[in-house]
C-alpha positions in Angstrom: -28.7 5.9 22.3 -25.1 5.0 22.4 -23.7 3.9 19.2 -20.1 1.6 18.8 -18.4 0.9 16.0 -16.9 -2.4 15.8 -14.3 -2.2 12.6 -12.1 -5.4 12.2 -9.0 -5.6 10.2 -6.6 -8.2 11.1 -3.3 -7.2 12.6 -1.2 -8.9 9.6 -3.6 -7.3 7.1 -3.0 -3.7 8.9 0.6 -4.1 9.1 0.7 -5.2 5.1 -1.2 -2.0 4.1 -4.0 -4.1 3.4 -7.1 -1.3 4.5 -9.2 -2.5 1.7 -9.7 -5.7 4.4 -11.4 -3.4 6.5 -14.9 -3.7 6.3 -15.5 -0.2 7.5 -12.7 0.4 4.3 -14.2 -1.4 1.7 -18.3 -0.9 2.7 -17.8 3.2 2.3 -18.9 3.4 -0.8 -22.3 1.7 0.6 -24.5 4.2 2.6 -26.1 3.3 5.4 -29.7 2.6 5.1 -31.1 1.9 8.5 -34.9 1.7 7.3 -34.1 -1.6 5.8 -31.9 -2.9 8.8 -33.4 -6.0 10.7 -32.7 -7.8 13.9 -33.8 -10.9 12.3 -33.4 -12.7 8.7 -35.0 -10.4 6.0 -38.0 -13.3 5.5 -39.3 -13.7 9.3 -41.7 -11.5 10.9 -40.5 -8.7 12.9 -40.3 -9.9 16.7 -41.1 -7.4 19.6 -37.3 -5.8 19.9 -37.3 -5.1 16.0 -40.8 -3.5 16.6 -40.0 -1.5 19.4 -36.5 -0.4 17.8 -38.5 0.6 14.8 -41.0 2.6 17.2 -38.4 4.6 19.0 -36.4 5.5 16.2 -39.7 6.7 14.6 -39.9 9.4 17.4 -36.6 10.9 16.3 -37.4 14.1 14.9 -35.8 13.0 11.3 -36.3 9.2 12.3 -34.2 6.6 10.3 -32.2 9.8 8.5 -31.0 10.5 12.4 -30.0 7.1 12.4 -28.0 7.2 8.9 -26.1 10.5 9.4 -24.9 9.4 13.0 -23.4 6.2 11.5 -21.7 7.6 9.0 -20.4 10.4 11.2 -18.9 7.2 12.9 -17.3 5.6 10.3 -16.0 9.1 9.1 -14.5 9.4 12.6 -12.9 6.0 12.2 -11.2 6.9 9.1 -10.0 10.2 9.7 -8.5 8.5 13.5 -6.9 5.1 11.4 -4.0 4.1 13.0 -1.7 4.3 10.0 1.1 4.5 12.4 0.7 0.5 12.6 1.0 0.4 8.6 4.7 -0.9 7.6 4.2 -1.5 4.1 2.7 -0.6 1.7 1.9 2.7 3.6 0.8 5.0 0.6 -1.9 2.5 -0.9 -3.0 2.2 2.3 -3.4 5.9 3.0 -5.0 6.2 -0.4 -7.7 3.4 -0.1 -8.3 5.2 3.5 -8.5 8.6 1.8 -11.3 7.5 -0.8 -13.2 5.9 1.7 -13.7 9.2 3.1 -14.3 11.3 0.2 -17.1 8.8 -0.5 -18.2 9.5 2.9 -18.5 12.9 3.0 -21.2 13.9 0.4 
């Protein structure tokens, strides 16, 4: 299955330095836990796509860990590509916010 990131900064934010706006920034200290994902509000039952989702996934040979350790090898990709070359100020907090992002990404 093909996965996309979709990060969002806004261009003002990026050009201010301001990576800790980045959701895939600031949410790296978070790991991913795709067991308790949904495709619907936590309190409904689970509809037939969530079901079937849940049932493919199963068939991975490390199911939901699969899942987890191919996101984050996303997100790492993300921050190790930024575009820091769009950064005019505050270029050095930036980099360092980016940098522990990805130390807490690599364990």
């Amino acid at each position: 299955m093909k996965v996309r990131l979709a990060p969002h900064i806004s261009a003002l934010d990026l050009e201010d330095g301001n990576t800790e706006n980045d959701i895939c920034v600031n949410q790296a200290k978070k790991r991913v836990n795709s067991k308790k994902a949904r495709c619907e509000a936590p309190n409904t039952p689970k509809n037939n796509d969530e079901i079937a989702i849940r049932k493919a996934i199963n068939t991975l040979g490390n199911g939901f860990k699969s899942v987890d350790e191919m996101v984050e090898r996303i997100r790492l990709i993300h921050l190790v590509t930024y575009p820091l070359d769009e950064i005019w100020r505050r270029k050095a907090k930036a980099r360092d916010t980016i940098k522990d992002a990805i130390e807490h990404i690599l364990p």
